[in-house]
C-alpha positions as CSV (number, residue, x, y, z in Angstrom):
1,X,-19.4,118.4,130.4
2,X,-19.7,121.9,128.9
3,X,-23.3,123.7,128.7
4,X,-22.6,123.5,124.6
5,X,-21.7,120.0,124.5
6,X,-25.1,119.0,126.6
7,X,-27.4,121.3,124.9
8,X,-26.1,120.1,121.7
9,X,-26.6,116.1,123.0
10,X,-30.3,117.5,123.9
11,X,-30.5,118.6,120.5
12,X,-29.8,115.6,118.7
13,X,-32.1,113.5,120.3
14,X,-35.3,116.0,120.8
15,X,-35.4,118.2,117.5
16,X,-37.9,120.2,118.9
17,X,-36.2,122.1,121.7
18,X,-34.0,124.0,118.6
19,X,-37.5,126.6,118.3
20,X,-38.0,126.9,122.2
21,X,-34.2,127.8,122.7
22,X,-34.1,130.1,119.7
23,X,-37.0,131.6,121.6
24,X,-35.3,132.0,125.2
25,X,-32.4,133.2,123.4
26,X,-34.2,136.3,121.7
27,X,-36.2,137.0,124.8
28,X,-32.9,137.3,126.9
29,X,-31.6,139.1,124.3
30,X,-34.0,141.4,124.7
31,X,-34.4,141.8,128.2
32,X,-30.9,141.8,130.1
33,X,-30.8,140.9,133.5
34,X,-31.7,143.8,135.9
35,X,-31.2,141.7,138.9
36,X,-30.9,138.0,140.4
37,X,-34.2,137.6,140.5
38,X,-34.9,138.8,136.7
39,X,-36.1,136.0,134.3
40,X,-38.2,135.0,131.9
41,X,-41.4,132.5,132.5
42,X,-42.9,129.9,130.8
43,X,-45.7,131.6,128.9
44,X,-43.4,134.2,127.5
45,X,-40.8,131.6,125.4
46,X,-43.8,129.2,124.4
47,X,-42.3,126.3,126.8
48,X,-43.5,123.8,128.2
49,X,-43.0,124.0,132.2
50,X,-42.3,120.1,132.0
51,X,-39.3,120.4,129.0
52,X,-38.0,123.8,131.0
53,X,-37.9,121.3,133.9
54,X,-35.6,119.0,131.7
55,X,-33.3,121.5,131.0
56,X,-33.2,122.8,134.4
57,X,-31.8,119.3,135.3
58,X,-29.5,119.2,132.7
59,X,-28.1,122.9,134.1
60,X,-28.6,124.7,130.7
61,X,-31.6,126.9,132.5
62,X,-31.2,128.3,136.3
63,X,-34.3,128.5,138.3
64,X,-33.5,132.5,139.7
65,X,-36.9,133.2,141.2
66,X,-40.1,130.6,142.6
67,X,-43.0,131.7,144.5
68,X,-46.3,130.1,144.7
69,X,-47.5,132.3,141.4
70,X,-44.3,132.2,139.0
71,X,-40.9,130.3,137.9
72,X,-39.0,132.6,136.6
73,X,-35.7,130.9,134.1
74,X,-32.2,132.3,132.9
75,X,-30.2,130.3,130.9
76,X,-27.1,129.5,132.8
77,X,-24.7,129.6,130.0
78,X,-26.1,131.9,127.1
79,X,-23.0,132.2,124.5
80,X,-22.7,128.1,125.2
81,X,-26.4,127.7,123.9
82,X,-25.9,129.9,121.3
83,X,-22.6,128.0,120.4
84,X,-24.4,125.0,120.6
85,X,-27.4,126.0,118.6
86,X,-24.9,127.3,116.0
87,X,-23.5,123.6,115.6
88,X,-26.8,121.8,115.5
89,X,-28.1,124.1,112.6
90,X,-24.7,123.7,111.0
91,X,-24.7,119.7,111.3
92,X,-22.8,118.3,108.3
93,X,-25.7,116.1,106.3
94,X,-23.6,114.4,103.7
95,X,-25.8,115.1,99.9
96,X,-28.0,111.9,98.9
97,X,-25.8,109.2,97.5
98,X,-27.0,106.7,94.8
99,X,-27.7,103.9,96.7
100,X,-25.8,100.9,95.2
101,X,-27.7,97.7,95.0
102,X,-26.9,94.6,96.9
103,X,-24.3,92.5,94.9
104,X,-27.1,89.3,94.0
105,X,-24.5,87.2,94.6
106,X,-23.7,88.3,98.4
107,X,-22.8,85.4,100.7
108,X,-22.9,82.9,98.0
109,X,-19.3,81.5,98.9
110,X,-20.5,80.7,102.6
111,X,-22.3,77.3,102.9
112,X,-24.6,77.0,105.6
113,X,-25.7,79.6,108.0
114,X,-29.1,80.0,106.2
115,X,-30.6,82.1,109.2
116,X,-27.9,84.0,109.6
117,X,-28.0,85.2,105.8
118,X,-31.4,85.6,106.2
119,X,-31.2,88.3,109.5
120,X,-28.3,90.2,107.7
121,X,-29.9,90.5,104.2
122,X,-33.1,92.3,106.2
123,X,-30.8,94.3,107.9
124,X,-29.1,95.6,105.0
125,X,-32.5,96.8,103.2
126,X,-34.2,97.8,106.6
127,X,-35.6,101.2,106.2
128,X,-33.3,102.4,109.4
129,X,-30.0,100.7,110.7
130,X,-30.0,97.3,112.4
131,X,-26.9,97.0,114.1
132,X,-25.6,93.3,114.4
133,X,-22.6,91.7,116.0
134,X,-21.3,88.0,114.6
135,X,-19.6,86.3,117.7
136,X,-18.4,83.7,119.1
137,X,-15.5,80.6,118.1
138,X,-12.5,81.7,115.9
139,X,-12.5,79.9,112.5
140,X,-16.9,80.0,112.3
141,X,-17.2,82.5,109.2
142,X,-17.6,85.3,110.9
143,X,-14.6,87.1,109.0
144,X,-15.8,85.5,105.7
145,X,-19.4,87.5,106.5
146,X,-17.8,90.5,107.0
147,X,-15.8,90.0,103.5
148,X,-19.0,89.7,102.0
149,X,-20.4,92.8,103.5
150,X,-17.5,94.9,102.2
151,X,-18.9,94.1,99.0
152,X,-21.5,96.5,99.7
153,X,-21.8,100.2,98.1
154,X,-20.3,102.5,100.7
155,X,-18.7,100.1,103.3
156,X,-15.7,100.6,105.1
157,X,-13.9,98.2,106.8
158,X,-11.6,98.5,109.6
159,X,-9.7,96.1,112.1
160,X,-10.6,97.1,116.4
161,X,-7.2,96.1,117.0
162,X,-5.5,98.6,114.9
163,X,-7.4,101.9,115.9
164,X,-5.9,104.6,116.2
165,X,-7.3,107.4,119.3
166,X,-9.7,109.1,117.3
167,X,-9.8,106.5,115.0
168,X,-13.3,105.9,113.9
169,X,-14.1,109.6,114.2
170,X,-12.1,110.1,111.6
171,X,-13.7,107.3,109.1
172,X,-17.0,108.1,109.9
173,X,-16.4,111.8,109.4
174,X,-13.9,111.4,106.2
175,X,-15.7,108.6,104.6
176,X,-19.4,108.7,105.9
177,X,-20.3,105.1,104.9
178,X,-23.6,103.8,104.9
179,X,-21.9,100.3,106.4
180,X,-19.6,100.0,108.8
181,X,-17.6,96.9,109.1
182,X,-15.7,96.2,112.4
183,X,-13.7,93.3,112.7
184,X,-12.0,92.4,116.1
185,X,-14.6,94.5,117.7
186,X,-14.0,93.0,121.3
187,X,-10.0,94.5,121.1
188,X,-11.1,98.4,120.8
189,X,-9.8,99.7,123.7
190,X,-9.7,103.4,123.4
191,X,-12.7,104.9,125.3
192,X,-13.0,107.6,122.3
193,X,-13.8,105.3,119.6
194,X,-16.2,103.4,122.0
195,X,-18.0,106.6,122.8
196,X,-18.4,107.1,118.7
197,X,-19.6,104.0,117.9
198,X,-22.2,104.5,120.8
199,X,-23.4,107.8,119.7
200,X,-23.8,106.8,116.1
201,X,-25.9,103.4,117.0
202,X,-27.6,105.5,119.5
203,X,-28.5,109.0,117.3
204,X,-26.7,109.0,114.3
205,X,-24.7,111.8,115.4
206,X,-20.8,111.9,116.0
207,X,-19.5,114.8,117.5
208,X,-15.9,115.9,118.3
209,X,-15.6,118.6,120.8
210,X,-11.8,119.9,121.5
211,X,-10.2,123.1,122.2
212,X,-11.1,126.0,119.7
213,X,-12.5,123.2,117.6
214,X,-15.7,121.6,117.5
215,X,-17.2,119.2,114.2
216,X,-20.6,116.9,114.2
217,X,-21.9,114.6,111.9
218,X,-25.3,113.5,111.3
219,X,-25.1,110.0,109.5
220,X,-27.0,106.9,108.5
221,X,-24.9,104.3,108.7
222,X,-25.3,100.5,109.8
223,X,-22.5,98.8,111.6
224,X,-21.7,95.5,111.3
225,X,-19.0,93.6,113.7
226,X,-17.0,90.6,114.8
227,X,-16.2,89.4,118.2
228,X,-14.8,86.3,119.4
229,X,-15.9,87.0,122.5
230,X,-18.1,89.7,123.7
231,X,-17.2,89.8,127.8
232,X,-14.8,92.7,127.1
233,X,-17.4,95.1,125.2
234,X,-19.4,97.6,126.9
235,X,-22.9,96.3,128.0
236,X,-24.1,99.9,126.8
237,X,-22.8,99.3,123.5
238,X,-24.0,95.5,122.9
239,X,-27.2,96.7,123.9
240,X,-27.2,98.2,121.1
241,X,-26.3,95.2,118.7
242,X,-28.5,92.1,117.6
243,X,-26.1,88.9,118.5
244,X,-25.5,86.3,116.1
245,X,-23.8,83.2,117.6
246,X,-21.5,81.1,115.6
247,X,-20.0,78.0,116.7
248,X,-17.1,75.5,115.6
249,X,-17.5,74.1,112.3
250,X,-18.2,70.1,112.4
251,X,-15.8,68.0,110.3
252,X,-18.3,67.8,107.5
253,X,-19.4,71.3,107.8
254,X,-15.4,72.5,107.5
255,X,-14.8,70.2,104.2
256,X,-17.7,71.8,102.9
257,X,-16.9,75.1,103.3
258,X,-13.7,74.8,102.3
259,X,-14.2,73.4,99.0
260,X,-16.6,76.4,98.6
261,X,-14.3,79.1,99.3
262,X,-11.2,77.4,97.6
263,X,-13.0,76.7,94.2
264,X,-14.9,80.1,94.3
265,X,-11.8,82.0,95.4
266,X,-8.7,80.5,94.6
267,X,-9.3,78.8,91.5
268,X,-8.9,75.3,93.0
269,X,-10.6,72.5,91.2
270,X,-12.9,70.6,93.3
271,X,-11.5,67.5,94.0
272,X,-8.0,69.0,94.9
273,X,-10.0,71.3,97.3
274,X,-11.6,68.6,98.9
275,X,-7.8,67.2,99.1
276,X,-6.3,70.2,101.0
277,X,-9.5,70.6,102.9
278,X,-8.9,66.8,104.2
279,X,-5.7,66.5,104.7
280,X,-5.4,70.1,106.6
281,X,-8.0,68.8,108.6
282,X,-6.5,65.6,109.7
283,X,-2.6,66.0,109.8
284,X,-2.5,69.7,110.8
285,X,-5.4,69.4,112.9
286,X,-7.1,72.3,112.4
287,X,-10.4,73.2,111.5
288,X,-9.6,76.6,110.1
289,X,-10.6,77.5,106.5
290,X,-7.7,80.2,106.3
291,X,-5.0,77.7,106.5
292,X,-6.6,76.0,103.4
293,X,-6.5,79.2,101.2
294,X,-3.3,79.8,102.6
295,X,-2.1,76.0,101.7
296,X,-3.9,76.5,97.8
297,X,-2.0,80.0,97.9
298,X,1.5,78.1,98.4
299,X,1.3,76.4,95.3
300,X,3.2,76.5,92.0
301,X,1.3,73.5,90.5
302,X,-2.2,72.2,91.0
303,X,-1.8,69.0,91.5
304,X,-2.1,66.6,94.4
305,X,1.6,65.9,95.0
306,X,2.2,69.5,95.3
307,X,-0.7,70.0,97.9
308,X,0.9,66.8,99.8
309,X,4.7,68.1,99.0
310,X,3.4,71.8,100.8
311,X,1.2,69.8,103.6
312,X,4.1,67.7,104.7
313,X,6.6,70.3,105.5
314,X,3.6,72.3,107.0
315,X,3.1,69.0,109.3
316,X,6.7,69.2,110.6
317,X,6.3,72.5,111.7
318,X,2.9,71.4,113.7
C-alpha cells in the first residue's frame, strides 16, 4: 500500500492529523535535508510524540536520528503526503439533499414481523447509519423488506449476484444514496466491492486509487441487505451489520401474507387470494409468496376456475 493511500486512510479516520501534517510539510519545506541525520522534532511541528509514533508505524514518518535528548522525524514519502493531503481536502461532499420523508405507509403490505419493523424504522431515522442485514430461509420476506425500503428517498437497489468489478464504487460514487439496498449480499464475490462496502460501513469514505487516477467520497449512507445465508460473508464486514433472523413462514402465517401482498399488489379480491394462496400451498407445495403473485399475474379472468385452470397445469409440471 502506497504512502498516499495510507496517509489518506489515516486521514479519514483521525481529522486532526490534516493541521500536524500541513505543519511537517511546511517545516521540510523549509529546511531541506542537509544530511541523514537532519530532521525535524516534535516541538517544532506542534506533534504529539505519541501520534508521530503512529505514523512512524504506519511508515509515513522515518525515525533518522535518536539519542537520549532528541527524535528527530522526516517524512518518508513527502510528494505522497502532499498528494494525499491534496485528496483529503478535495473529498467530494455531495451538497445537502432535501431529506424525503418516510412513505407512512412503509411495510404496510408485510404481516407480521412486528420487531423487525420496529428495529428497521429506528434505523432509518437514526441520527447516523445503522447498518442491518435480513437473513436467513428463502421465501421469509426478506426480499418483500427490501421492496419496501426502495421506497425510500435516495435508495438504490442492487442485486450481489450481478456486480460488476468495481460495481458498487461506481453507485455509490454516481448516485451517492442515502440507502443502500443489497439484495443477495452473501453472492458478492469480487474482493473490490467487499472492500467498498467495508470502508463506507466503517468511515463513510470510498476511495478508488488506480494509475494516474485517484477519486474519494465522503458519504452518509445506510446499507441495508439480504442474505440467505451469511457463512460466505466476511466476518469483518458482518461485524459491521445488526442481524435480523427470519425463518420459514408457518402454513397460517404464508396464507396470511399472501392474501396481503396479492390484494395490496395485484388487485386480487380477497377471497380469490386466499384461493391461490391455498391451493399453491397444498398442490404445488410450496410456501413461497412469489409463486402466488406469479399465479394472480397468469391470469386473464379473476375468477376461481381460472386460478384452478392456471394451478392445474402448474401441478403437472411439479
Amino acid at each position: 500500500m502506497s504512502v498516499a493511500t495510507v496517509a489518506l486512510n489515516l486521514l479519514s479516520e483521525k481529522p486532526e492529523l490534516e493541521k500536524l501534517l500541513l505543519d511537517i510539510i511546511e517545516w521540510e519545506k523549509a529546511h531541506p535535508q542537509q544530511n541523514q541525520y537532519d530532521g525535524f522534532q516534535w516541538h517544532e511541528v506542534h506533534g504529539d510524540p505519541r501520534t508521530l509514533n503512529l505514523l512512524v508505524t504506519k511508515e509515513v514518518l522515518n525515525v533518522v536520528f535518536k539519542s537520549n535528548k532528541a527524535t528527530c522525524y522526516r517524512l518518508s514519502n513527502a510528494e505522497d503526503v502532499e498528494k494525499a493531503l491534496a485528496d483529503y481536502q478535495g473529498l467530494v461532499r455531495p451538497p445537502e439533499l432535501e431529506e424525503t420523508a418516510v412513505p407512512p405507509d412503509i411495510f404496510n403490505v408485510i404481516v407480521g414481523h412486528d420487531e423487525k419493523k420496529e428495529i428497521l424504522n429506528r434505523s432509518i431515522t437514526a441520527e447516523k447509519p445503522v447498518h442491518l442485514i435480513l437473513w436467513g430461509s428463502v421465501a421469509s420476506a426478506k426480499t418483500l423488506f427490501l421492496e419496501e425500503l426502495s421506497r425510500l428517498g435516495r435508495s438504490h437497489y442492487i442485486v450481489g449476484s450481478n456486480l460488476s468489478k468495481a460495481g458498487i464504487f461506481e453507485v455509490l460514487f454516481n448516485e451517492r444514496p442515502r440507502y443502500l439496498i443489497v439484495d443477495e449480499c452473501d453472492k458478492i464475490d469480487e474482493s473490490e466491492n467487499l472492500s467498498c462496502l467495508l470502508s463506507l460501513m466503517e468511515r463513510g469514505i470510498i476511495a478508488e486509487t488506480k494509475y494516474r487516477r485517484h477519486r474519494s467520497l465522503r458519504l452518509k449512507t445506510w446499507v441495508f441487505a439480504s442474505a440467505n445465508s451469511v457463512s460466505k460473508i466476511p466476518p469483518e464486514l458482518m461485524s459491521r451489520f445488526q442481524k435480523l433472523r427470519f425463518y420459514d413462514y408457518t402454513p397460517e402465517e404464508f396464507l396470511e401474507v399472501s392474501v396481503t401482498v396479492l390484494r395490496e399488489r395485484e388487485n386480487i379480491p380477497e377471497t380469490l387470494a386466499l384461493h391461490i394462496a391455498d391451493r399453491v400451498m397444498r398442490d404445488l407445495h410450496t410456501r413461497d409468496v412469489r409463486d402466488t403473485v406469479k399465479v394472480a399475474r397468469l391470469l386473464k379472468k379473476k375468477t376461481r376456475e381460472e386460478i384452478d385452470y392456471i394451478i392445474d397445469i402448474l401441478k403437472r409440471q411439479v
